[in-house]
C-alpha positions in Angstrom: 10.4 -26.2 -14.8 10.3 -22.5 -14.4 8.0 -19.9 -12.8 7.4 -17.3 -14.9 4.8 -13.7 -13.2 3.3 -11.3 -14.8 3.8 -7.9 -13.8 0.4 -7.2 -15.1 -2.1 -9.3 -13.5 0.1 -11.1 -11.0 -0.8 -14.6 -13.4 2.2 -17.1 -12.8 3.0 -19.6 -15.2 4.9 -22.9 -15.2 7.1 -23.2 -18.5 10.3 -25.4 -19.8 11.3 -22.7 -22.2 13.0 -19.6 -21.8 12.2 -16.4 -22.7 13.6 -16.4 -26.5 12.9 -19.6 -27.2 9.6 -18.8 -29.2 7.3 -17.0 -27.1 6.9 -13.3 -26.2 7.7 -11.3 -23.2 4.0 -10.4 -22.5 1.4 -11.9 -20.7 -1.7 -13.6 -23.0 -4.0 -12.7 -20.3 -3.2 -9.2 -19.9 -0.3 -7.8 -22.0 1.7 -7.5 -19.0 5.7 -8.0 -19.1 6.4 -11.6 -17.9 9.1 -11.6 -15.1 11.3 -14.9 -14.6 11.1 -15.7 -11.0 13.9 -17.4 -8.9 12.5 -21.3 -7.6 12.1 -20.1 -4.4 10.7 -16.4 -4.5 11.5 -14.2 -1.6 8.5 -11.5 -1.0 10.9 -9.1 -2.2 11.4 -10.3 -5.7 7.7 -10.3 -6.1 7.3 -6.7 -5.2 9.8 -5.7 -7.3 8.7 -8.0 -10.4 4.9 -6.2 -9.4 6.2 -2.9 -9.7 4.8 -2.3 -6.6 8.4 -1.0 -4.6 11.6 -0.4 -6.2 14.7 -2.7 -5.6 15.9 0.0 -3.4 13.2 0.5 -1.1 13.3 -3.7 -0.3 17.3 -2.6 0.2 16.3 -0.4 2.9 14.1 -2.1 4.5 16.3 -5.6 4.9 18.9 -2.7 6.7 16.5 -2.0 8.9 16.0 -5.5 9.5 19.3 -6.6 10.6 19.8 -3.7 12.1 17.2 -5.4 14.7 14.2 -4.5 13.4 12.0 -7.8 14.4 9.2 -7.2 11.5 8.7 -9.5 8.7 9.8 -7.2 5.2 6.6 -7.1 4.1 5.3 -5.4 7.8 8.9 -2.9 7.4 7.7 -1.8 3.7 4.0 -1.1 5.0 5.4 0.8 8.0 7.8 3.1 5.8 4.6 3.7 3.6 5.8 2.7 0.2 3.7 -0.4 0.0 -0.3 -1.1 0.5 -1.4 -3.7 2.4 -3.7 -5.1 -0.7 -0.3 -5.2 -2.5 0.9 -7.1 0.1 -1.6 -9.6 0.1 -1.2 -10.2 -3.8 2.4 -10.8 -3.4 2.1 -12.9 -0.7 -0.8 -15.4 -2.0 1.9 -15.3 -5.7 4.7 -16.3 -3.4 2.4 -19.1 -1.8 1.3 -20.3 -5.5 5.1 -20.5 -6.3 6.4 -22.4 -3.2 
């Protein structure tokens, strides 16, 4: 079984197929591009599959991290100013509706 988000509306889906194997890209709900997401989703696969930080800004902020930085990524990001915290909270209740 895979997980499947939409970048849209932050809806995640459950699906045996692929994407190719007879459905669209796009979310029904919402039109929203539909993201394949690994089994065990780390906060900053969400964000990126959201569109709410680039890939490079999570890249920073995991430096950060082992450079000794004893905030969670999520608590880094907010603190750098490229995320909200309502953005936070959406990824975080997705990545608890995954696991």
């Amino acid at each position: 079984m895979k997980t499947f988000l939409c970048s849209g509306c932050g809806n995640v889906t459950f699906s045996s197929a692929s994407p190719g194997m007879g459905w669209e890209h796009r979310c029904e709900a919402c039109g929203g591009q539909i993201h394949e997401m690994p089994l065990a989703s780390r906060i900053g696969d969400i964000l990126v599959a959201m569109g709410y930080v680039r890939k490079d800004d999570v890249l920073h902020a995991l430096l950060l991290q082992n450079q000794g930085r004893v905030e969670r990524l999520g608590e880094i990001l907010l603190n750098l100013r490229v995320l909200q915290q309502s953005q936070l909270q959406k990824a975080l209740s997705i990545q608890k509706e995954v696991l």
